[in-house]
Backbone as a printed PyTorch tensor [residue, N CA C, xyz], in Angstrom:
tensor([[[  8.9310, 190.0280, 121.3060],
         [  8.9330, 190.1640, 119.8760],
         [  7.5340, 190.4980, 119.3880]],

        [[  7.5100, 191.3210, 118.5320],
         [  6.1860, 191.9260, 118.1860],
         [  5.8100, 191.2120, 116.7410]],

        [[  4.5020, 190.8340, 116.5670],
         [  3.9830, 190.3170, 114.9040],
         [  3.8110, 191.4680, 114.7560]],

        [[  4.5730, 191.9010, 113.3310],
         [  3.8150, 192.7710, 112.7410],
         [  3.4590, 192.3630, 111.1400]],

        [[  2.4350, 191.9290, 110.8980],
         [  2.0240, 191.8190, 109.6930],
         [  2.3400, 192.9070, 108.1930]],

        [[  2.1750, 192.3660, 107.7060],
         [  3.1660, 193.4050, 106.0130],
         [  2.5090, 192.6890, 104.9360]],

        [[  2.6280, 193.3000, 103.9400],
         [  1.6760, 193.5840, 102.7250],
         [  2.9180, 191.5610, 101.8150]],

        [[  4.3150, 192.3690, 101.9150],
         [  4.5990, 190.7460, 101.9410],
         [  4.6690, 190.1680, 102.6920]],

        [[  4.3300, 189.9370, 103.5760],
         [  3.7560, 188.4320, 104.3950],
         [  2.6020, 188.2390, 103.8840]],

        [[  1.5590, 188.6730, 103.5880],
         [  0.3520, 188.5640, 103.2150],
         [  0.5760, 187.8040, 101.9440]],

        [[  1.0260, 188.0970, 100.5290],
         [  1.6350, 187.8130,  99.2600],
         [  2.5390, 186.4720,  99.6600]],

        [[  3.3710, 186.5010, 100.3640],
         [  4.0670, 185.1390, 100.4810],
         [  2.8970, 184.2030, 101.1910]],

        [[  2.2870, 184.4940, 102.1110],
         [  1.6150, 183.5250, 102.7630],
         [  0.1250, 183.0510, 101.4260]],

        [[ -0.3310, 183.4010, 100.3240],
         [ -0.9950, 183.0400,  99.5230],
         [ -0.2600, 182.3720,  98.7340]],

        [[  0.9610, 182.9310,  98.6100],
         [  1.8570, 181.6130,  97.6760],
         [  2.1970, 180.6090,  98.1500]],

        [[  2.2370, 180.5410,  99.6970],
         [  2.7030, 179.4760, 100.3760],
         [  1.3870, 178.6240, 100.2680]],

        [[  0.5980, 178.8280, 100.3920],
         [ -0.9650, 178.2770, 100.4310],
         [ -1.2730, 177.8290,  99.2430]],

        [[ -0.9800, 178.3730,  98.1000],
         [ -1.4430, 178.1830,  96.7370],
         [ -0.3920, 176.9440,  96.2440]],

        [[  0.9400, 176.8160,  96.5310],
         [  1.9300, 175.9790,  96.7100],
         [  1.7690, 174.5380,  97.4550]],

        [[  1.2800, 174.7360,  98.1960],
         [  0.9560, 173.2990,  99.3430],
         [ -0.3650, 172.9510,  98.9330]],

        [[ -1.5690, 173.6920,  98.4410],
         [ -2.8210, 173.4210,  97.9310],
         [ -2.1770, 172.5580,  96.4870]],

        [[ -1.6220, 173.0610,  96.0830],
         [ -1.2080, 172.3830,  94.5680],
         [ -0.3860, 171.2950,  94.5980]],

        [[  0.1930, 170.7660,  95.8760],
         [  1.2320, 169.8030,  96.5980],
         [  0.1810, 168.4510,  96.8670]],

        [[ -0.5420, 169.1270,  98.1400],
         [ -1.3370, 168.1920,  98.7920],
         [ -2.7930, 168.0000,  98.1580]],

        [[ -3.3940, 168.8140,  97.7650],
         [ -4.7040, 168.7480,  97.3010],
         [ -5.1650, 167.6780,  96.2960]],

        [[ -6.4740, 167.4230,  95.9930],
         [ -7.0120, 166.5690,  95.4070],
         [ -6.6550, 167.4390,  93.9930]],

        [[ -6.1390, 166.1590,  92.8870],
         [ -6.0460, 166.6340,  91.8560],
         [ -6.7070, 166.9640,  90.8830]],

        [[ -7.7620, 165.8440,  90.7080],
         [ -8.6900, 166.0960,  89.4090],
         [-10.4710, 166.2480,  90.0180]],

        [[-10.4110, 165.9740,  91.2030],
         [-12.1310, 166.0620,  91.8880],
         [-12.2170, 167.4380,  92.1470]],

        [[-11.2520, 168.3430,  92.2050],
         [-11.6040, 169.8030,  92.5240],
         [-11.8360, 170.4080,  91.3000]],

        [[-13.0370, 171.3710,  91.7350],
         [-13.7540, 171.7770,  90.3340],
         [-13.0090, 173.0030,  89.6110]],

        [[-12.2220, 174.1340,  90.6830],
         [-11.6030, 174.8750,  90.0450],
         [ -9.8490, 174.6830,  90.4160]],

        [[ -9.7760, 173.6390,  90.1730],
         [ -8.2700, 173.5590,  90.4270],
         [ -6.6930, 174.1240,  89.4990]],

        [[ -6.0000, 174.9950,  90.3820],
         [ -5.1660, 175.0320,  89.2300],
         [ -3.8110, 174.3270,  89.1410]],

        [[ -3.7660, 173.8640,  87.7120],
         [ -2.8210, 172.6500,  87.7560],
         [ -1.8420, 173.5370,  87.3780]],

        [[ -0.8290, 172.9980,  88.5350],
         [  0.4780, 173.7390,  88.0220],
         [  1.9530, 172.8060,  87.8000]],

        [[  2.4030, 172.5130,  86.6810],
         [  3.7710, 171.6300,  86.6900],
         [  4.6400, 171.5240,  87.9290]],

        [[  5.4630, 170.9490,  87.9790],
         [  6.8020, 171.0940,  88.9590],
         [  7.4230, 172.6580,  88.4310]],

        [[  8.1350, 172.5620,  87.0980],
         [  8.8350, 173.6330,  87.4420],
         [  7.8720, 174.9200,  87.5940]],

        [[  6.2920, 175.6800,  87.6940],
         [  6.0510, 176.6140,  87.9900],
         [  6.4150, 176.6430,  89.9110]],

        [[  5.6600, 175.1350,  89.8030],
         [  5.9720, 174.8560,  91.4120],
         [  7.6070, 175.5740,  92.1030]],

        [[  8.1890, 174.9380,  91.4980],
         [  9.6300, 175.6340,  91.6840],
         [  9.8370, 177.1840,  91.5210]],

        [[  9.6150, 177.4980,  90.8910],
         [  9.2840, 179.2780,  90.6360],
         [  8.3970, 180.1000,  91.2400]],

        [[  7.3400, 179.4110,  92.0440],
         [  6.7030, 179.5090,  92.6170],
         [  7.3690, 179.5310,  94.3430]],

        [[  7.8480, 178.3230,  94.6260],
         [  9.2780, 178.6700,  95.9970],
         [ 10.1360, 179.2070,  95.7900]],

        [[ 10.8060, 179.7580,  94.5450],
         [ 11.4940, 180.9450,  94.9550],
         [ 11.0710, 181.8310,  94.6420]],

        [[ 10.0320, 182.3690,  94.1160],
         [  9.3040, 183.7950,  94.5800],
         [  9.0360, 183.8850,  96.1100]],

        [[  8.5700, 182.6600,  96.5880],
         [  8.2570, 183.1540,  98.3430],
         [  9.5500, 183.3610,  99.0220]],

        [[ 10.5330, 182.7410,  98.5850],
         [ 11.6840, 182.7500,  98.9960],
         [ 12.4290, 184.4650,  98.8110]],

        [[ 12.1690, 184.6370,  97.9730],
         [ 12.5180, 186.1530,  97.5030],
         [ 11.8590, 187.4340,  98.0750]],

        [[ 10.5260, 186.9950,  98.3730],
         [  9.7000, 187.8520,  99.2640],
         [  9.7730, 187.7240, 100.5300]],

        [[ 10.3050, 186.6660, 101.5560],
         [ 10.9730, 186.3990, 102.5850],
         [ 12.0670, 187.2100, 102.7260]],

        [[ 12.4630, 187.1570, 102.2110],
         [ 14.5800, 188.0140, 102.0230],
         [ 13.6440, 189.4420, 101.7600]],

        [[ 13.0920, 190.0670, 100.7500],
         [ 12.9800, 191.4030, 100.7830],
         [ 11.8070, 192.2670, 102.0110]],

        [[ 11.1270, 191.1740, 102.8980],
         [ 10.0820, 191.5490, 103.6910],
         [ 11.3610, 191.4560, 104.9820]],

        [[ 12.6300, 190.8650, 105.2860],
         [ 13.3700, 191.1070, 106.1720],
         [ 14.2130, 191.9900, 105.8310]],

        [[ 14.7930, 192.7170, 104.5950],
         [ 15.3430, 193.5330, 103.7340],
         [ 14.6900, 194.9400, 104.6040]],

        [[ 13.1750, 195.2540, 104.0820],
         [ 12.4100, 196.4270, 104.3400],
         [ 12.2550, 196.5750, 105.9230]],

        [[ 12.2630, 195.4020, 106.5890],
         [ 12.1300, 195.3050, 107.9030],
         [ 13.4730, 196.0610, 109.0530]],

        [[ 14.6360, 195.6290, 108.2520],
         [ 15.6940, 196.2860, 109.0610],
         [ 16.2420, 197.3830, 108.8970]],

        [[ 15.8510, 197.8180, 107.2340],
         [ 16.1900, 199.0470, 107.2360],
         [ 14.9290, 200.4490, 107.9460]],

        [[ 13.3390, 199.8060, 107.4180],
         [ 12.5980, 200.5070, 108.2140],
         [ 12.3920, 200.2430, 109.6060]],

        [[ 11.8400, 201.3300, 110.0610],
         [ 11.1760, 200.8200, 111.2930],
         [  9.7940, 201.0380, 111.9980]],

        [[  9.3100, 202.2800, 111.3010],
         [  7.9050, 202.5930, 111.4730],
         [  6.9530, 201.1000, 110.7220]],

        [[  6.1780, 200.7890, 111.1640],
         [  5.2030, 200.2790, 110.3520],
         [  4.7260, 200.5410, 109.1250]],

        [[  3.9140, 202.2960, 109.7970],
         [  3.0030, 202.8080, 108.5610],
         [  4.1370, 203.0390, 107.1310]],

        [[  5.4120, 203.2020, 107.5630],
         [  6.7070, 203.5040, 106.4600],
         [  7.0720, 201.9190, 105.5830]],

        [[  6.4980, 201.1160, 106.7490],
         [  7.0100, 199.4650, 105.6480],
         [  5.6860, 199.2190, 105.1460]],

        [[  4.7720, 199.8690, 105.3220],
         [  3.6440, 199.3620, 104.6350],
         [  3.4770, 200.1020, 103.0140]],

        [[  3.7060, 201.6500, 103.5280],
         [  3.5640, 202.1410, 102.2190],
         [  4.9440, 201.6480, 101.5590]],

        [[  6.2990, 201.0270, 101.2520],
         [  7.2820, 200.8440, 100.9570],
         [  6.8610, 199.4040, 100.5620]],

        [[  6.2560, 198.5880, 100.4750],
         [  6.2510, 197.1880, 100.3680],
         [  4.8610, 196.9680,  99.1280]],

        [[  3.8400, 198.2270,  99.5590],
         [  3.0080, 198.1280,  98.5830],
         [  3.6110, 199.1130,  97.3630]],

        [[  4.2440, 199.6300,  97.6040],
         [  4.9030, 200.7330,  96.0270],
         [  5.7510, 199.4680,  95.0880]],

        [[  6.3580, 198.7860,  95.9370],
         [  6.9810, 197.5920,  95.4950],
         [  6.1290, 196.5570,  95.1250]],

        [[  5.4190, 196.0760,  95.7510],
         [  4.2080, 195.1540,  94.8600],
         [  3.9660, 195.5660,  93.8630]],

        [[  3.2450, 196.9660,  94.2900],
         [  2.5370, 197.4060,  92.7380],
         [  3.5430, 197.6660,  91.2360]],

        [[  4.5260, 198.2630,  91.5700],
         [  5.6410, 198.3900,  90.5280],
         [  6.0720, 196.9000,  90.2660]],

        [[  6.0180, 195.9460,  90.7910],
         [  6.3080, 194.5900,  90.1290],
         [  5.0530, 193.9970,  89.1580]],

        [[  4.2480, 193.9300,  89.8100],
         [  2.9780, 193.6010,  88.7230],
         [  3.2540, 194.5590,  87.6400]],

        [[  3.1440, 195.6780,  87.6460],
         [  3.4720, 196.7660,  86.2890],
         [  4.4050, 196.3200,  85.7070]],

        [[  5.3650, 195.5290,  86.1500],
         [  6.3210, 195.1900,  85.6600],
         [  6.6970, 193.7230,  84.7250]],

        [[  5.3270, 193.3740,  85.3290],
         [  5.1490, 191.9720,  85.2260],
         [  3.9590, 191.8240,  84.0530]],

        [[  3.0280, 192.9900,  84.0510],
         [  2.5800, 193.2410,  82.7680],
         [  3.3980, 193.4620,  81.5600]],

        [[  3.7140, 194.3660,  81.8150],
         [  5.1760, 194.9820,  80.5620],
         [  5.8540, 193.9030,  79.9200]],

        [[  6.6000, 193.0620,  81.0740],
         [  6.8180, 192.1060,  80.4830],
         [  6.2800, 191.0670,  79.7840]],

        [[  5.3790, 190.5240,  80.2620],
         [  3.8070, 189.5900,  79.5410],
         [  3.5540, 189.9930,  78.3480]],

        [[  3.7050, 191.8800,  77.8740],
         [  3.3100, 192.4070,  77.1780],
         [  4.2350, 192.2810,  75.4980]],

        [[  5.4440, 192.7410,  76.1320],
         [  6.5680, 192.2700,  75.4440],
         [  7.2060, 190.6900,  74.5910]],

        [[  6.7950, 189.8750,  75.8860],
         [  7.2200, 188.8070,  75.3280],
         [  5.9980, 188.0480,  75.0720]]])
């Protein structure tokens, strides 16, 4: 079985990190800490959860690398745009 690293694995694995940092970490002695409720927490596991499912999604239908890489970052980037727009809107 081959690792092949992807633009979401990278994105899930900072949420996974940013998630368990905000779980386990010291709460109020860290100087730039960001406090996040339960329910972002929750929204927060199923975004990784969602990027799990679409990083095995891109995985079986592609198969080149260099083809899931550019396919995963067109998709990042069109979600943030998307995610502005919306911010923008509401």
């Amino acid at each position: 079985m081959k690792l092949r690293i992807t633009p979401l694995n990278i994105i899930g694995a900072a949420g996974l990190g940013l998630a368990a940092f905000n779980i386990l970490g010291p709460k109020d002695s860290a100087p730039k800490h960001i406090d996040m409720s339960g329910f972002y927490l929750l929204i927060l596991g199923c975004l990784i959860l969602v990027t799990f499912i679409t990083d095995l999604i891109f995985r079986s239908t592609l198969k080149d690398l260099k083809r899931i890489w550019i396919v995963e970052s067109i998709f990042i980037v069109i979600t943030v745009i998307l995610m502005f727009i919306i911010k923008k809107i509401a």
